[in-house]
N, C-alpha and C positions, 0 to 999 in steps of 0.2 A: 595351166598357169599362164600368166599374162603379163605383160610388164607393169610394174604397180604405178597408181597415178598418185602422188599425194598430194591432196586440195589445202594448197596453201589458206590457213585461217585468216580471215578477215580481209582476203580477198577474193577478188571474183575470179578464179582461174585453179586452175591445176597444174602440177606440172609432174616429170620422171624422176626419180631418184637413183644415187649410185649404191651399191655394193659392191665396193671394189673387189675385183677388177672388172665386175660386169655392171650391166644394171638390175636394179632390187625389182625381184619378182613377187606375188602375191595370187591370190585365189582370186578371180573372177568377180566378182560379188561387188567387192566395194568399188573396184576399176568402173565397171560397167553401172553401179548408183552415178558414182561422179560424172560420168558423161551423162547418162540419160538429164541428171539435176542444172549442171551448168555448161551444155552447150547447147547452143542459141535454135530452138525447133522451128521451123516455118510457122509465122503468123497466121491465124485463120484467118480468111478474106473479110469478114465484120470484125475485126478487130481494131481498136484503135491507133493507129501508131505513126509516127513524125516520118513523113516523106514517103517513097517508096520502097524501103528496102524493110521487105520483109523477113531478112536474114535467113535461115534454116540452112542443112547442110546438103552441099551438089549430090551425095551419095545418096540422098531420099529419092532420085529420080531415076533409081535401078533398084527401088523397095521391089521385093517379092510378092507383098502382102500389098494393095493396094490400099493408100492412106498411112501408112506405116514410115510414122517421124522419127526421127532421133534429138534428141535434144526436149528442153523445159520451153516453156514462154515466158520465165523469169525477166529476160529482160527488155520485154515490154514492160515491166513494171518500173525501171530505175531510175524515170523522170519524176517517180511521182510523192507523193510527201509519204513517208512513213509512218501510216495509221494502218489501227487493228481492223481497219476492211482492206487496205491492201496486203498485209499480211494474212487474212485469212484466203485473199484470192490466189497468194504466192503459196500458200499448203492445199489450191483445189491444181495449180500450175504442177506443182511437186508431183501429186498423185497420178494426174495423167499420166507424166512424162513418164512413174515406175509403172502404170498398168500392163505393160508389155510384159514386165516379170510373172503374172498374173497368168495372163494368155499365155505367154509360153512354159507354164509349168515350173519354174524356177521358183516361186514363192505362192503358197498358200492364202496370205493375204500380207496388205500391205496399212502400215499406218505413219503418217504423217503430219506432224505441228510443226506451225511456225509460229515464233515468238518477237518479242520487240525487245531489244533488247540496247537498252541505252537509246538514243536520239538515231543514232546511224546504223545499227544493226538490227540485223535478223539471223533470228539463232535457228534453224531448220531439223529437227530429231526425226530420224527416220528406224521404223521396227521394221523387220521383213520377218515373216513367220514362215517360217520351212518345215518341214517333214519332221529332220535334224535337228531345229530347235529356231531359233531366235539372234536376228544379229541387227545389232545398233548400230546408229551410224550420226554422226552431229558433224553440224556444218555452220558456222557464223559468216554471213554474206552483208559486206557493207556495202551500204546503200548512197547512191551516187543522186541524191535527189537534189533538187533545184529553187 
């Protein structure tokens, strides 16, 4: 059990929840989607992106596993106009980010859409297929474009 993250809709962010008097706990699974999905993964070095910060998180530089990101590359996409090609490049973003559930045995396979949804969103449906069964997951991310 972990502390639960709930991904505020139709923002880019997550945050903790209460049950009072403590805080709201949950199963691993959806905590550990919402980070892999929206926190900021190190840019690949051919990637395109405004200035030099290639964002990604200090704790990838004590990975175990050599190459081993945390976080999406979601948002190198937030400058840019929301069309069904950056949308389908933000569900190949998505897939990466959950392939580690893959490799470490946590999920049998993994599937991933993103949709357009209205002028400013993107709606993200995530299936993770386990042993145990099947668990969904939706996420509406608005789009900060320019």
């Amino acid at each position: 059990m972990d502390i639960a993250l709930f991904f505020q809709q139709g923002q880019p962010n997550a945050d903790i929840q209460i049950d009072a008097p403590d805080l709201k706990i949950n199963q691993d699974l959806e905590s550990a989607v919402i980070i892999s999905l929206f926190a900021n993964r190190l840019a690949d070095a051919k990637d395109p992106i405004d200035g030099n910060d290639r964002q990604g998180w200090w704790g990838d530089t004590f990975a175990t596993v050599n190459g081993s990101l945390i976080g999406s590359r979601l948002w190198e996409l937030k400058r840019q106009k929301l069309l069904q090609s950056v949308a389908n490049l933000a569900q190949q973003y998505c897939l990466e980010a959950l392939q580690w559930l893959i490799e470490d045995q946590v999920a049998e396979a993994i599937d991933v859409q993103a949709e357009i949804i209205g002028l400013y969103t993107l709606g993200i449906a995530v299936q993770i297929y386990k042993p145990t069964g099947t668990q969904n997951f939706k996420f509406t991310y608005v789009w900060n474009q320019i």
